[in-house]
C-alpha positions as CSV (number, residue, x, y, z in Angstrom):
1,X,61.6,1.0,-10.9
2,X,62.0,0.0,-14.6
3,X,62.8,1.4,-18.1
4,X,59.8,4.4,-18.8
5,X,59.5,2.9,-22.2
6,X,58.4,-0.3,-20.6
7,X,55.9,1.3,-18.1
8,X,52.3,1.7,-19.2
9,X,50.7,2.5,-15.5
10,X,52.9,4.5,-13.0
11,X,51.5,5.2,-9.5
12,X,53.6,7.5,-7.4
13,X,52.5,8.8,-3.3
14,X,49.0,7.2,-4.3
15,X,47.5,8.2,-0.5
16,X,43.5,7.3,0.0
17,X,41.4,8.4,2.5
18,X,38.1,6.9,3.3
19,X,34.6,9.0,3.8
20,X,35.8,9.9,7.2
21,X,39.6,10.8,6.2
22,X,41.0,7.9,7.9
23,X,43.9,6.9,5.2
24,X,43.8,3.4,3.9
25,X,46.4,3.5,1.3
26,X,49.7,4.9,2.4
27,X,51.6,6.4,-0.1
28,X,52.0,4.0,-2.8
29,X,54.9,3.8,-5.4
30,X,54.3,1.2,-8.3
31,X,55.0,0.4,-11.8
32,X,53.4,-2.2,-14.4
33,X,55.2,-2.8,-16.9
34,X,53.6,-3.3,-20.7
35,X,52.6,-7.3,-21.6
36,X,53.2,-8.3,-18.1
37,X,51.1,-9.8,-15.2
38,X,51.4,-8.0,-12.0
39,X,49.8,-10.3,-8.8
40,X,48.4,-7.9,-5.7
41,X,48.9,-10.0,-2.7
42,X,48.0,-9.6,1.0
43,X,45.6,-10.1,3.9
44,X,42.1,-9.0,3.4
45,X,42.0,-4.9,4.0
46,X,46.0,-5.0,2.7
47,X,44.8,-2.7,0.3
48,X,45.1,-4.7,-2.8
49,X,41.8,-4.2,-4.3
50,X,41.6,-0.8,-3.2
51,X,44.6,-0.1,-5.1
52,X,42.9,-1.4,-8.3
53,X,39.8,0.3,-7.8
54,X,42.0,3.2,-7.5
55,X,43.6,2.7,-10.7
56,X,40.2,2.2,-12.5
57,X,39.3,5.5,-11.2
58,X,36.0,3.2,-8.9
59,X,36.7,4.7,-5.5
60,X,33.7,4.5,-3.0
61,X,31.6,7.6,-3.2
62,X,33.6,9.9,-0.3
63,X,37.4,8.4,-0.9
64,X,39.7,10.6,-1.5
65,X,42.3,10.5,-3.4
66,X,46.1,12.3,-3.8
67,X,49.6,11.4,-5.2
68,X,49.8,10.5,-9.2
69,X,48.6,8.2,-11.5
70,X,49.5,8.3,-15.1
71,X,48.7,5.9,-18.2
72,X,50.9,5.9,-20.6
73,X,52.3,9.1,-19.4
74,X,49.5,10.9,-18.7
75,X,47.5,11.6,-15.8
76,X,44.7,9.6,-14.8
77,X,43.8,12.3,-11.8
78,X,42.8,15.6,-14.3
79,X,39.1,16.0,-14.4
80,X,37.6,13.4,-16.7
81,X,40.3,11.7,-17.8
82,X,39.4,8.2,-16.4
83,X,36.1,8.4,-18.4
84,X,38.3,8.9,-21.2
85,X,40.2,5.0,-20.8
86,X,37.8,3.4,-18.5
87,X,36.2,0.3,-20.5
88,X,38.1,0.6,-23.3
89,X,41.9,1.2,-22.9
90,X,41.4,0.3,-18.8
91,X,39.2,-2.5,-18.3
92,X,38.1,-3.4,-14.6
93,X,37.2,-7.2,-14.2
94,X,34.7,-7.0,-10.9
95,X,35.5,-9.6,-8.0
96,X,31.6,-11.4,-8.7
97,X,30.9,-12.0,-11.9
98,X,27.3,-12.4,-10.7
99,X,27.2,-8.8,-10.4
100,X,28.9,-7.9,-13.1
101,X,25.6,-8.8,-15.1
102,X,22.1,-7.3,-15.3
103,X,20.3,-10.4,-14.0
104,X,16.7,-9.6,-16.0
105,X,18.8,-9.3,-19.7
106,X,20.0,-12.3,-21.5
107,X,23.5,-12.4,-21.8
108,X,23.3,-11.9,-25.8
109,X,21.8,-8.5,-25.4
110,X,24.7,-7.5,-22.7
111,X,27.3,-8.6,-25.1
112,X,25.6,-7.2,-28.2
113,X,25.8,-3.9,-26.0
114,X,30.0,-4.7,-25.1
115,X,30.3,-4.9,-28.5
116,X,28.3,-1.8,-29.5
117,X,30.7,0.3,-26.9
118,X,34.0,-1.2,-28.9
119,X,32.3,0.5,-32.1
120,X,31.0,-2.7,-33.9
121,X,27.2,-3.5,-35.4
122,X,25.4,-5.8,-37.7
123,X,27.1,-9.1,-38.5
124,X,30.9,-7.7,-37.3
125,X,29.3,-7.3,-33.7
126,X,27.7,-10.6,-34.0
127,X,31.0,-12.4,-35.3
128,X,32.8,-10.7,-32.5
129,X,30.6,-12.1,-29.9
130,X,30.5,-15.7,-31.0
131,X,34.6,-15.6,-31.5
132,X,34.8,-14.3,-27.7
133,X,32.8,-16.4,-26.2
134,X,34.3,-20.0,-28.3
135,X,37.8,-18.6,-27.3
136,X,36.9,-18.9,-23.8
137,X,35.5,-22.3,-24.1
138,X,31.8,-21.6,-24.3
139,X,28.9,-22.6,-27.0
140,X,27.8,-19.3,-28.6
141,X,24.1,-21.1,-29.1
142,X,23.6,-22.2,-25.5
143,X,24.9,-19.0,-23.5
144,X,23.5,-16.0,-25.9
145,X,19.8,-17.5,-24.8
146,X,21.0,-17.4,-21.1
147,X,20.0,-15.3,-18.1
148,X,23.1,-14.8,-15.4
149,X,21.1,-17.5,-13.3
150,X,21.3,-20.1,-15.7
151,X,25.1,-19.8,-15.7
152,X,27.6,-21.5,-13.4
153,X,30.2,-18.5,-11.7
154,X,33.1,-20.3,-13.3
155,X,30.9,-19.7,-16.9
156,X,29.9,-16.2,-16.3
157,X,33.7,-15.2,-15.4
158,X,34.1,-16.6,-18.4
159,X,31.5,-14.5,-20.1
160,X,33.6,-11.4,-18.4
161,X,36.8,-12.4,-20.3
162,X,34.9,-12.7,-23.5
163,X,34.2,-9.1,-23.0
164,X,38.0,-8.5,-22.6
165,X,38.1,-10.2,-26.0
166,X,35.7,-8.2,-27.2
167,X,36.8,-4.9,-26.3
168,X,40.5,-5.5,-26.5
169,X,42.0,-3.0,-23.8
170,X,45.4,-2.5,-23.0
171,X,45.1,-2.5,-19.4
172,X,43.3,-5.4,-17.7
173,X,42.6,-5.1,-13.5
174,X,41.6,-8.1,-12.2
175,X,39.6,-8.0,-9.1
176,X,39.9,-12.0,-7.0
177,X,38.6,-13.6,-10.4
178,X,38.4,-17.1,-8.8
179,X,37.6,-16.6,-5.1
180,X,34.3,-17.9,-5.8
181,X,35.4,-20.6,-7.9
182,X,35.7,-24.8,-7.8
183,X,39.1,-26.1,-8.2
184,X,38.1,-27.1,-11.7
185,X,37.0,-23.9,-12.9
186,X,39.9,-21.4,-11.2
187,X,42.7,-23.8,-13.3
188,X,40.2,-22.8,-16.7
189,X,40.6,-19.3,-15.7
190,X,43.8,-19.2,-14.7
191,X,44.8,-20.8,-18.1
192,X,42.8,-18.4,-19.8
193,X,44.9,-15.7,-18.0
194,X,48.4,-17.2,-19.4
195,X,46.3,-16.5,-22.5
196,X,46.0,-13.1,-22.6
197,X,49.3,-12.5,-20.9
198,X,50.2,-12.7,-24.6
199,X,48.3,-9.9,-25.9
200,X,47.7,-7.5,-22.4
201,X,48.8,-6.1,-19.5
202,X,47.1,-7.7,-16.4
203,X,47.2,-6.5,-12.6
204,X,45.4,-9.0,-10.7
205,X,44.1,-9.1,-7.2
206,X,44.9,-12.5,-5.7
207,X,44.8,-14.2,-2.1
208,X,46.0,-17.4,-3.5
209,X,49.8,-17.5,-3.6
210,X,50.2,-20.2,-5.7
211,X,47.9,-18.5,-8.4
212,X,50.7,-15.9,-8.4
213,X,53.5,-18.3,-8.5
214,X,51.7,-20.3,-11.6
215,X,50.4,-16.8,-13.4
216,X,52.3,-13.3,-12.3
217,X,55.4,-12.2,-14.1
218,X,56.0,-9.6,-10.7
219,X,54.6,-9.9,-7.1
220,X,53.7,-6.2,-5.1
221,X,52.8,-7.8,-1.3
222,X,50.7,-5.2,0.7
223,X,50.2,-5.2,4.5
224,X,47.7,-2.7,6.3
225,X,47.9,-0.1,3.3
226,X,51.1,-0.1,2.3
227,X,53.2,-2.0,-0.2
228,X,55.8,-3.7,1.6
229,X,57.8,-5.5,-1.1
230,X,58.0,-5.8,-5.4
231,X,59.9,-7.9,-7.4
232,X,60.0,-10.8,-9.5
233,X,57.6,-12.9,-8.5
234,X,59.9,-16.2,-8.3
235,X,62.8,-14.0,-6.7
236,X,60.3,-12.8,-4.3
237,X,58.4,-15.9,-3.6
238,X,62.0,-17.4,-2.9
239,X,64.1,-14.8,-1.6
240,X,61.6,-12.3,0.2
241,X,63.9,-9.5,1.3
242,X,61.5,-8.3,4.1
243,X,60.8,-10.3,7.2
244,X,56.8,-9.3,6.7
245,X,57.3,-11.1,3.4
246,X,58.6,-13.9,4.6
247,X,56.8,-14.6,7.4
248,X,53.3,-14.1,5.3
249,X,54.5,-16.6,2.5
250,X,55.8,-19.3,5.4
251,X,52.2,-18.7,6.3
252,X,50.5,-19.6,3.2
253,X,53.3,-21.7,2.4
254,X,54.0,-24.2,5.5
């Protein structure tokens, strides 16, 4: 689909079955390209975040899984290789940032212990952590002494990118970062994603079109399990070559 020196994630006959071998996913062909932002569009149960989850190697206990997956060239489907990448070089963003947290720990300790996994202690850890969080727009002083609870959700996904800051990955998945959102806080976030278009690849799950319009570099549009359409997301968005396409984005659209 593009130049292989451009591709970081290629995903090739991706087929997954649920607990009770019913496929969900049906044969999948994709590429994301390196320092781009790839939107997953569709219907709820289209597939889209079962596609990420996929790629994060987070399938439901029971899901199967066959076709390839390979990061930068190598397979992400041999035994233990997405322990390997996973929350360093792959980071999955979960669609709740409520439950991305441990709800009895202040959110200091949880990013002392994000730092600790990106190798860093002492005063570089600290200095790390306080960076993160004013680059996201939030007061080091006031949300260190926080418990989840005390934190708006448009704050705590702001926490969660912090950690991307922290950790630096390569690959950010995105999993409906601002379906839970105000107005007010999904333009913060989505501004803080043209951000770090600059420094990663992001593939982001998204039922908002316009979010995709304002943020995505390429569109993939899924329909009952399987991927219907790619492209440029302002070629697609205005020249959808499939009818399926077309009629979803009239939808949203009109």
């Amino acid at each position: 689909m593009t130049d292989a020196d451009d591709v970081i994630l290629n995903v090739a006959g991706l087929r997954v079955r649920d607990s009770r071998d019913r496929e969900i996913l049906h044969g999948l062909d994709l590429d994301v390209r390196r320092g781009e932002c790839l939107a997953l569009v569709g219907e709820s149960g289209a597939g889209k975040s079962l596609t990420l989850r996929a790629l994060a190697g987070l399938l439901p206990h029971g899901f199967t899984v066959s076709g390839t997956m390979d990061f930068e060239g190598r397979t992400l489907c041999a035994p233990g290789a997405f322990a390997a990448v996973r929350g360093r070089r792959i980071l999955y963003m979960a669609q709740q940032a409520m439950t991305a947290f441990d709800p009895l720990v202040r959110i200091g300790v949880q990013l002392g212990e994000t730092a600790s996994a990106a190798g860093l202690s002492g005063s570089k850890a600290d200095e790390a952590v306080s960076r993160a969080l004013r680059a996201v727009g939030l007061d080091p002083a006031r949300i260190l002494r926080a418990f989840p609870c005390e934190l708006s959700g448009g704050m705590l996904q702001r926490v969660m990118t912090a950690c991307v800051l922290i950790l630096r990955p390569d690959v950010i998945l995105a999993d409906e970062p601002t379906s839970a959102l105000d107005p007010i806080s999904t333009s913060k976030i989505e501004e803080l994603a043209m951000q770090l278009k600059e420094q990663y690849t992001i593939v982001i799950v998204t039922h908002n079109m316009q979010q995709a319009v304002r943020i995505s570099d390429h569109t993939a549009f899924f329909l009952l399990g399987e991927l219907v359409e790619y492209g440029e997301t302002e070629k697609l968005f205005s020249q959808p070559q499939d009818k399926r396409t077309e009629d979803y984005i009239t939808g949203r659209f009109g």
